[in-house]
FIPAPA-385364 format. One record per residue (C-alpha): residue number from 1; chain; x, y, z. Coordinates in nm, 2 decimals, padded with zeros to 4 digits, m for minus. Example, Ala and Ser with C-alpha at 12.3 -4.5 7.8 and 13.67 -1.06 7.14 Angstrom:
# residues 2
[node 1; "A"; [01.23; m00.45; 00.78]]
[node 2; "A"; [01.37; m00.11; 00.71]]
***
This chain:
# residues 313
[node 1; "A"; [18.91; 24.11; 18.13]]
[node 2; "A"; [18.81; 23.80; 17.91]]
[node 3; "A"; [18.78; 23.82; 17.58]]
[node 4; "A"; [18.56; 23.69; 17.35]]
[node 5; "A"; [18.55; 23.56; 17.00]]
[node 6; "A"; [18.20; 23.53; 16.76]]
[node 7; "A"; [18.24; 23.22; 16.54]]
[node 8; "A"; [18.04; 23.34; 16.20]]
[node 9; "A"; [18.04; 23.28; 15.85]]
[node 10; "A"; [18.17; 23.55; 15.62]]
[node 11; "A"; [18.25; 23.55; 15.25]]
[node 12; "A"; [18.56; 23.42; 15.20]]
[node 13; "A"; [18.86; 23.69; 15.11]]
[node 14; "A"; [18.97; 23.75; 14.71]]
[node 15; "A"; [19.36; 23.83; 14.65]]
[node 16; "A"; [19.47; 24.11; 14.55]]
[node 17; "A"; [19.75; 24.23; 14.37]]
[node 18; "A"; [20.05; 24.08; 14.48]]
[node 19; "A"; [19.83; 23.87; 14.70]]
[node 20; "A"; [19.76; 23.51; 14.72]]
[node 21; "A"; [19.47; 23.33; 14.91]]
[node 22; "A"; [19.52; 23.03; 15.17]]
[node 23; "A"; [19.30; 22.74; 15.25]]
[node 24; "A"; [19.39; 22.76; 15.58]]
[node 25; "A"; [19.52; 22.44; 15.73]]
[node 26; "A"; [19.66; 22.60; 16.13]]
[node 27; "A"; [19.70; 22.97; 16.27]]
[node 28; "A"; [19.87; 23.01; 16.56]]
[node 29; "A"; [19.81; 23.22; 16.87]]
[node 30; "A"; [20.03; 23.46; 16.99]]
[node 31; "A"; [20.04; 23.79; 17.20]]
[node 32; "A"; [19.92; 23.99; 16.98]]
[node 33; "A"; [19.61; 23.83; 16.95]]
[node 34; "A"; [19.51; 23.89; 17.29]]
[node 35; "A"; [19.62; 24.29; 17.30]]
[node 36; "A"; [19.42; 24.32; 16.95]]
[node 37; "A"; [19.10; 24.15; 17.16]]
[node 38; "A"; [19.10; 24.38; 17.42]]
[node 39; "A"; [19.19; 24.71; 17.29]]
[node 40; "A"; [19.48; 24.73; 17.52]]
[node 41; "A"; [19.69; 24.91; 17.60]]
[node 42; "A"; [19.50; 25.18; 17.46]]
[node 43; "A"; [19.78; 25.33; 17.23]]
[node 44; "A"; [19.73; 25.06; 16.98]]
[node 45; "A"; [19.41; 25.20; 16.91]]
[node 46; "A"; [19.54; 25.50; 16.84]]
[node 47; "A"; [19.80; 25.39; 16.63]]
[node 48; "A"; [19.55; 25.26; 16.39]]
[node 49; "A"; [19.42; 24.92; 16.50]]
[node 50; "A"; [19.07; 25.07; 16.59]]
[node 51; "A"; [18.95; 25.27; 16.85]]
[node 52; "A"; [18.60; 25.17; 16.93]]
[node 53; "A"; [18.65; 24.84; 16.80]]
[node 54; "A"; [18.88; 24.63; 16.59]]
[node 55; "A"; [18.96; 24.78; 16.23]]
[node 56; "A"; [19.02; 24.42; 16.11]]
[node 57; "A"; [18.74; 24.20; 16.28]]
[node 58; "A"; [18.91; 23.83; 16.22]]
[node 59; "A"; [19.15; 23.79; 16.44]]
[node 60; "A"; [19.50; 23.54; 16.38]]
[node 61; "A"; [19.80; 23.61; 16.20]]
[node 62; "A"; [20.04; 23.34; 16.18]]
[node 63; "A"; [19.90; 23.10; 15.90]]
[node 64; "A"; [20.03; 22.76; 15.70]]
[node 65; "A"; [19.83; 22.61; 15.44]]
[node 66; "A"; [19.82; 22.56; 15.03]]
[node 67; "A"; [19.74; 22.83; 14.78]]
[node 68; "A"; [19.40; 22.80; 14.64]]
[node 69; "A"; [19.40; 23.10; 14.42]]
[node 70; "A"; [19.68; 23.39; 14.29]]
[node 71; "A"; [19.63; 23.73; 14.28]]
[node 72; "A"; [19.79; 23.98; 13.98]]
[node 73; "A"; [20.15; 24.01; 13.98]]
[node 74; "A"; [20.24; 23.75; 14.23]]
[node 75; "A"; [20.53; 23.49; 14.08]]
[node 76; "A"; [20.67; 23.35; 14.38]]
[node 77; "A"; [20.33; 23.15; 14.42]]
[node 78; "A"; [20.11; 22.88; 14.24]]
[node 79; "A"; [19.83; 22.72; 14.31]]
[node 80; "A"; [19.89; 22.37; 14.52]]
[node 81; "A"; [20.20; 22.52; 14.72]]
[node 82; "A"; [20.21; 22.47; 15.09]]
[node 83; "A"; [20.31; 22.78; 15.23]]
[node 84; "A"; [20.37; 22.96; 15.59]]
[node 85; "A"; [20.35; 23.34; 15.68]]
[node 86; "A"; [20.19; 23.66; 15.80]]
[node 87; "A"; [19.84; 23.81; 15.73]]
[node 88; "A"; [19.56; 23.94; 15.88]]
[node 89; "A"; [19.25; 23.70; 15.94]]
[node 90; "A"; [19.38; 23.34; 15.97]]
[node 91; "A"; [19.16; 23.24; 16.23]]
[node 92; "A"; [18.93; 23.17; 15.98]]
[node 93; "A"; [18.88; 22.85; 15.65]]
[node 94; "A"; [19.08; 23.13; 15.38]]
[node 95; "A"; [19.22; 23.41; 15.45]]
[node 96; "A"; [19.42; 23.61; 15.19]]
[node 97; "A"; [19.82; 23.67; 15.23]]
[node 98; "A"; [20.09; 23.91; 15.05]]
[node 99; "A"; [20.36; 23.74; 14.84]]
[node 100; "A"; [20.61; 23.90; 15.05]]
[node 101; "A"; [20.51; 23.81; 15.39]]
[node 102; "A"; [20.49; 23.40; 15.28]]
[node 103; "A"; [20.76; 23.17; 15.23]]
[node 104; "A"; [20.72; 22.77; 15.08]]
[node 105; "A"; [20.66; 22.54; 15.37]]
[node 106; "A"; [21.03; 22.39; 15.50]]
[node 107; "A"; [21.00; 22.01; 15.40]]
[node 108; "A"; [20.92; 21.75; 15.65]]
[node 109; "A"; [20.77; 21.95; 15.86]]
[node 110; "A"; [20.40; 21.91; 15.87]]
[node 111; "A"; [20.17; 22.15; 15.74]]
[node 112; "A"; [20.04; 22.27; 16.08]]
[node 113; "A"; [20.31; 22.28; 16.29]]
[node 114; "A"; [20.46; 22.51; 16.04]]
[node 115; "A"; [20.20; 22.81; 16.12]]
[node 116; "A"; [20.39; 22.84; 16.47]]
[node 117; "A"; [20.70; 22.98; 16.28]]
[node 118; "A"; [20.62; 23.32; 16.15]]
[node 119; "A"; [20.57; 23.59; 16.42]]
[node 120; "A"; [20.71; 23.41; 16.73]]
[node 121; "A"; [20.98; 23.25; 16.50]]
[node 122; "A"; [21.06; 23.55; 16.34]]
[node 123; "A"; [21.08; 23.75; 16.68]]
[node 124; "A"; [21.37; 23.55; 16.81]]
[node 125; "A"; [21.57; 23.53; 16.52]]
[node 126; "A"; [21.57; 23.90; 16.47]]
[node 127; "A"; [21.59; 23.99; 16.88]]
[node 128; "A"; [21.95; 23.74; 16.87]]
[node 129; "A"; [22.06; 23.81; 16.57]]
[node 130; "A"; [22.00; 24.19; 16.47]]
[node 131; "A"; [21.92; 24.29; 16.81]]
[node 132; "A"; [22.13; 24.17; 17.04]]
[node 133; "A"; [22.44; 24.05; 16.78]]
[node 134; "A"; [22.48; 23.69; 16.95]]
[node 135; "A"; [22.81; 23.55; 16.86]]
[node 136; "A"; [22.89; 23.21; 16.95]]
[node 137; "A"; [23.09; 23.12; 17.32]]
[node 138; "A"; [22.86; 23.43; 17.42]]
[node 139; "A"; [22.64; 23.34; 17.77]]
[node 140; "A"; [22.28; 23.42; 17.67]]
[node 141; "A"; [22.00; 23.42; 17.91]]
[node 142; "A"; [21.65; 23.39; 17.79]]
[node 143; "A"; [21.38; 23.49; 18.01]]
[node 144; "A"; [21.04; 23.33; 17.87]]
[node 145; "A"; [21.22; 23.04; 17.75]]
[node 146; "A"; [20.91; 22.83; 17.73]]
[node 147; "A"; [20.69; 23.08; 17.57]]
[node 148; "A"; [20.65; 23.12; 17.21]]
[node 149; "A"; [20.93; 23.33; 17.12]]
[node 150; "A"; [21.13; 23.20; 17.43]]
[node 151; "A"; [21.16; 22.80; 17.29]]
[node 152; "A"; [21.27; 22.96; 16.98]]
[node 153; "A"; [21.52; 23.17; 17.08]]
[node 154; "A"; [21.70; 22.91; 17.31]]
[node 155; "A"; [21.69; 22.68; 16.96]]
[node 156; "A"; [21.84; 22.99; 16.80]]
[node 157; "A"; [22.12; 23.08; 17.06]]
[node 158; "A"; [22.22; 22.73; 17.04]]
[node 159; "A"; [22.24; 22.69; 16.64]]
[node 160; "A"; [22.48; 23.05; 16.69]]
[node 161; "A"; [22.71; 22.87; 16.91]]
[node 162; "A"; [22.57; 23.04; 17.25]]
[node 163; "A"; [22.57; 22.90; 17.59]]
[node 164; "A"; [22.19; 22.96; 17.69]]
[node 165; "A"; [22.04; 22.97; 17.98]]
[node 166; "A"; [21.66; 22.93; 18.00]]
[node 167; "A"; [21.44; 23.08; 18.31]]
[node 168; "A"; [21.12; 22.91; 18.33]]
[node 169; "A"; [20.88; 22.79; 18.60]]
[node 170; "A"; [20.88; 22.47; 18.77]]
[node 171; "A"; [20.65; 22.30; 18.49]]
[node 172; "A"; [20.86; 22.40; 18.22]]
[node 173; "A"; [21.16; 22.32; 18.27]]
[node 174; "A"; [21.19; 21.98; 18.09]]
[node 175; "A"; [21.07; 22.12; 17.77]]
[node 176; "A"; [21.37; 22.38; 17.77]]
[node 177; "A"; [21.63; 22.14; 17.83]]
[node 178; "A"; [21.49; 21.94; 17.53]]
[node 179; "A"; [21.52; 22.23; 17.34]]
[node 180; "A"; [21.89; 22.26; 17.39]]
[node 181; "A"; [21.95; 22.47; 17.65]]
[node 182; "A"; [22.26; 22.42; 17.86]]
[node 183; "A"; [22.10; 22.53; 18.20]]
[node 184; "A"; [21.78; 22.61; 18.30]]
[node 185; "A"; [21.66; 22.83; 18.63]]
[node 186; "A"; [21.36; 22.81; 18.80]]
[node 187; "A"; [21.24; 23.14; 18.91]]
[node 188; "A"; [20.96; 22.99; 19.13]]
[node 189; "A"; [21.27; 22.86; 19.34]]
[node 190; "A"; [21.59; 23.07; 19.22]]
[node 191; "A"; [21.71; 23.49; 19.13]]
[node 192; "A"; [21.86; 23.46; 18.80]]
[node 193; "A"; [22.01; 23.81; 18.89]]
[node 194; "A"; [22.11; 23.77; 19.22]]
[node 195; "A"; [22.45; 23.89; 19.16]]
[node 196; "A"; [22.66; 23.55; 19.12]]
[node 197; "A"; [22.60; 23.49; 18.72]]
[node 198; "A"; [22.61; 23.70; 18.44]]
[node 199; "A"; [22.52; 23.71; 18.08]]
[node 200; "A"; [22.66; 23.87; 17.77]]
[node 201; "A"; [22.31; 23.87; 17.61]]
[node 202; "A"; [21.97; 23.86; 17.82]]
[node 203; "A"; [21.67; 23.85; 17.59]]
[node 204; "A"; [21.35; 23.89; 17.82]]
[node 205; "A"; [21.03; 23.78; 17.65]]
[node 206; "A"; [20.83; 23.79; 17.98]]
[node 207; "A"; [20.81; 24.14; 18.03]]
[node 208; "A"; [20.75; 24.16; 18.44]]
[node 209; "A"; [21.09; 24.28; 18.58]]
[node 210; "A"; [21.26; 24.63; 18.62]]
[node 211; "A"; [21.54; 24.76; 18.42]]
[node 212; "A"; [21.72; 24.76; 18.71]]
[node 213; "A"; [21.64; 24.41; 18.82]]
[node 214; "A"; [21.76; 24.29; 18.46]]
[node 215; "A"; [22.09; 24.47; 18.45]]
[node 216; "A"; [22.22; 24.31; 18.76]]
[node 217; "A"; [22.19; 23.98; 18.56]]
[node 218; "A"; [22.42; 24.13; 18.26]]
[node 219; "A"; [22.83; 24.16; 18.22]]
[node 220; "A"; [22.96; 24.48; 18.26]]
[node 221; "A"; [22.94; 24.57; 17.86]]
[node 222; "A"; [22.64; 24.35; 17.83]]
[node 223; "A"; [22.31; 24.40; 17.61]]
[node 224; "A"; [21.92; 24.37; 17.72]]
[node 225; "A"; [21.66; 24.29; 17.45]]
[node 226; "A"; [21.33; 24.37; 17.57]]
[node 227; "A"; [21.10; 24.17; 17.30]]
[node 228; "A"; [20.71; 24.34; 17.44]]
[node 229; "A"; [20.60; 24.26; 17.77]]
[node 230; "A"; [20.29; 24.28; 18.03]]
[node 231; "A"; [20.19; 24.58; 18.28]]
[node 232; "A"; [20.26; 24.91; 18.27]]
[node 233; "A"; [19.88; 25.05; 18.30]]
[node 234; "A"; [19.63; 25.05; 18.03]]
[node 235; "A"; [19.77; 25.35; 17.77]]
[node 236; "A"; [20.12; 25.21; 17.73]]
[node 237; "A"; [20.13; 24.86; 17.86]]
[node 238; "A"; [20.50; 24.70; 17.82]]
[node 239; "A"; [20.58; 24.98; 17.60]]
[node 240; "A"; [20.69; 25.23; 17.86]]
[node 241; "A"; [20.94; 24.96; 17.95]]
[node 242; "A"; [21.10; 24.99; 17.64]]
[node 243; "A"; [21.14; 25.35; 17.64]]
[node 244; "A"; [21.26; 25.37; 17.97]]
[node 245; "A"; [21.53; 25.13; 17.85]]
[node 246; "A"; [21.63; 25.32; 17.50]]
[node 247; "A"; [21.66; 25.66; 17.73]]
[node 248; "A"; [21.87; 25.48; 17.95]]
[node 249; "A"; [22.10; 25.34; 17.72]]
[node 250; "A"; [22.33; 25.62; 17.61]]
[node 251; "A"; [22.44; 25.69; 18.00]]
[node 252; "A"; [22.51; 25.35; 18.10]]
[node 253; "A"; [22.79; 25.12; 18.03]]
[node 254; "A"; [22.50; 24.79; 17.91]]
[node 255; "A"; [22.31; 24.84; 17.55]]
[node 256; "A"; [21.97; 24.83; 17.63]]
[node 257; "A"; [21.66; 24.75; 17.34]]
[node 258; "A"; [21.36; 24.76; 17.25]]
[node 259; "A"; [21.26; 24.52; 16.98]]
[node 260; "A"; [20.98; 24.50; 16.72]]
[node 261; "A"; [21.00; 24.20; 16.46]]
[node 262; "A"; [20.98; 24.34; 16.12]]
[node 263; "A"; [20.82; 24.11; 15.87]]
[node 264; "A"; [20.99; 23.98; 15.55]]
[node 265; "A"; [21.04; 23.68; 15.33]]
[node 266; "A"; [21.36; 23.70; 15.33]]
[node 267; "A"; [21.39; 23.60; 15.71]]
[node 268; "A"; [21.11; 23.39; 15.69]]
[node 269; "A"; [21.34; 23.15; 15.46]]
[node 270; "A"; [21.62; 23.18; 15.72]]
[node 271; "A"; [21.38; 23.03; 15.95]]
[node 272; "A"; [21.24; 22.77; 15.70]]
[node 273; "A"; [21.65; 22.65; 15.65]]
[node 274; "A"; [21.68; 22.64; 16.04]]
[node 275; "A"; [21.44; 22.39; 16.08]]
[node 276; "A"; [21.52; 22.19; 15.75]]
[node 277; "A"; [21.86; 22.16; 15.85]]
[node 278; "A"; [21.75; 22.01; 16.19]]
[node 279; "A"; [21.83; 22.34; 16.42]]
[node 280; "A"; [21.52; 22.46; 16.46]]
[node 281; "A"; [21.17; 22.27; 16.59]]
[node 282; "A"; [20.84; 22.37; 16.70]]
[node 283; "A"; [20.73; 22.36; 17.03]]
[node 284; "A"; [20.37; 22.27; 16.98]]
[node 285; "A"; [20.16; 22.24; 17.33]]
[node 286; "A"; [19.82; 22.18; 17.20]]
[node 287; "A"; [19.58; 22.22; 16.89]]
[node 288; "A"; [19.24; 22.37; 16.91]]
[node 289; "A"; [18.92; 22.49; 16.75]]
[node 290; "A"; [18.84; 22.82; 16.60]]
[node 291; "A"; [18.57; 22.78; 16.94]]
[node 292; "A"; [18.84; 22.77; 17.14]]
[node 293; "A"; [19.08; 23.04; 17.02]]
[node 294; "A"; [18.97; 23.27; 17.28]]
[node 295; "A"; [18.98; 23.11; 17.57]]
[node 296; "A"; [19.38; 23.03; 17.39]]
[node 297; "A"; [19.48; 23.36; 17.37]]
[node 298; "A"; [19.37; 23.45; 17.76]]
[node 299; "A"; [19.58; 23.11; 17.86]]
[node 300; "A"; [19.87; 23.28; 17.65]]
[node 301; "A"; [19.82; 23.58; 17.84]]
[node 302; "A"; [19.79; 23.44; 18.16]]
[node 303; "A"; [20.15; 23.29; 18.10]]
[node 304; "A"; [20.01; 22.93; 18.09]]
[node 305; "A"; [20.12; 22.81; 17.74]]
[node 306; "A"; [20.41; 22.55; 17.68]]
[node 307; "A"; [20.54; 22.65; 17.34]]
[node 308; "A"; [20.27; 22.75; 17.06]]
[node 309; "A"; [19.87; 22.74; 17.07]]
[node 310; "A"; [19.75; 22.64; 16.74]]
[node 311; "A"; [19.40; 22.69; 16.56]]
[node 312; "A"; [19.28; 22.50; 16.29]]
[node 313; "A"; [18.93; 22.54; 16.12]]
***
């Protein structure tokens, strides 16, 4: 299935209460862009995204750019800040943003490598940290490690005193080193779980392995974080994964999750410290036109991207 974007022009959004709106400098692609595209799996339309076709018809929702305008009742705002976040619609010139779901952007990083933060960024601080309870001297695998959330979460381990492991593909593995990580396995060539290493944490972003296969790679009282993942048919996708795993859980000696991020300021400025105290850097692989978001999010999809895709206007 490839999916297709329609490059129009539309009026552009007004704020809201408790809303401000963006001139939108970069968005950034991630997974969910792709499942939002194509409808699937098909119980996203029924939870309330659409079910014919798309309930919000911009697509993008990782943003960074300056405040042109403030709706009522927002004070953490003015007009002229440079700002990072969640909305819905940043794969657009302005696109409107709730005070709550925006943080100021971290200083010195530039204004469009900052939209790669929010959802990927937000996603591996919240899988290590509330998730999976990382505490330093732990031995934490990350499958995905060059992906999105993956080259944030091996960032993240490290900054919490973790010994990380990062399984990539032959390609990749030079970029997950320079992000930190104190081994990397190539799963082209190498079994992570093949019995002879184990992990206090494993947090796989790539979603393509068995339960089973994953718990061979974990200590005997170790924890799995399952942050989405790919197959599983066309109703439930990478969900049935996750289900599978919290059912499992209470008969087994590992803690196996399931893991949604949930969106707040509050975290958003945890990230925003992170990378202003030096722990924490994007892993930008290329830029690209709003013409060429598409053809971005089936790369993502396809497992292709280094890092972050972003889209500027």
């Amino acid at each position: 299935m490839y999916c297709v974007l329609q490059l129009r022009n539309i009026s552009a959004p007004k704020p809201g209460k408790g809303e401000v709106l963006i001139a939108v400098r970069a968005a950034a692609v991630d997974a969910g862009v792709w499942h939002l595209m194509s409808g699937r799996p098909y119980l996203l339309r029924l939870m309330g995204y659409g079910v014919r076709a798309p309930k919000v018809r911009v697509r993008g929702r990782e943003v960074a750019g300056r405040v042109e305008a403030v709706g009522e009742g927002v004070t953490a705002f003015r007009v002229g800040d440079e700002v990072f976040g969640i909305c819905e619609g940043s794969f657009a010139e302005y696109t409107s943003a709730r005070q709550d779901k925006l943080a100021h952007k971290p200083a010195g990083l530039p204004l469009e490598q900052a939209a790669a933060l929010p959802t990927s960024g937000l996603t591996a601080l919240q899988a290590l940290r509330d998730a999976g309870r990382v505490r330093s001297g732990q031995r934490v695998l990350v499958i995905g490690a060059a992906g999105g959330v993956g080259t944030f979460a091996v960032q993240l381990a490290k900054a919490y005193g973790a010994h990380v492991t990062g399984v990539c593909s032959t390609g990749k593995t030079e970029l997950v080193r320079s992000l930190g990580a104190d081994e990397t396995i190539d799963y082209t060539r190498e079994e992570f779980a093949d019995g002879t290493r184990h992990y206090d944490l494993v947090l796989d972003t790539a979603g393509g392995r068995t339960l089973t296969h994953l718990r061979r790679a974990l200590t005997p009282r170790g924890t799995l974080v399952i942050v989405g993942g790919e197959g599983g048919g066309r109703w439930l996708g990478g969900i049935d994964r996750v289900l599978r795993a919290v059912l499992l859980s209470p008969f087994v000696r590992h803690t196996l999750k399931g893991f949604v991020a949930v969106e707040r300021k509050a975290d958003l400025d945890v990230l925003k410290q992170h990378v202003e105290d030096g722990t924490l850097i994007p892993a930008v692989q290329r830029t690209c036109s709003l013409e060429g978001a598409a053809e971005a999010a089936e790369e993502l999809h396809r497992g292709g991207a280094r890092g972050k895709i972003l889209v500027t206007p």
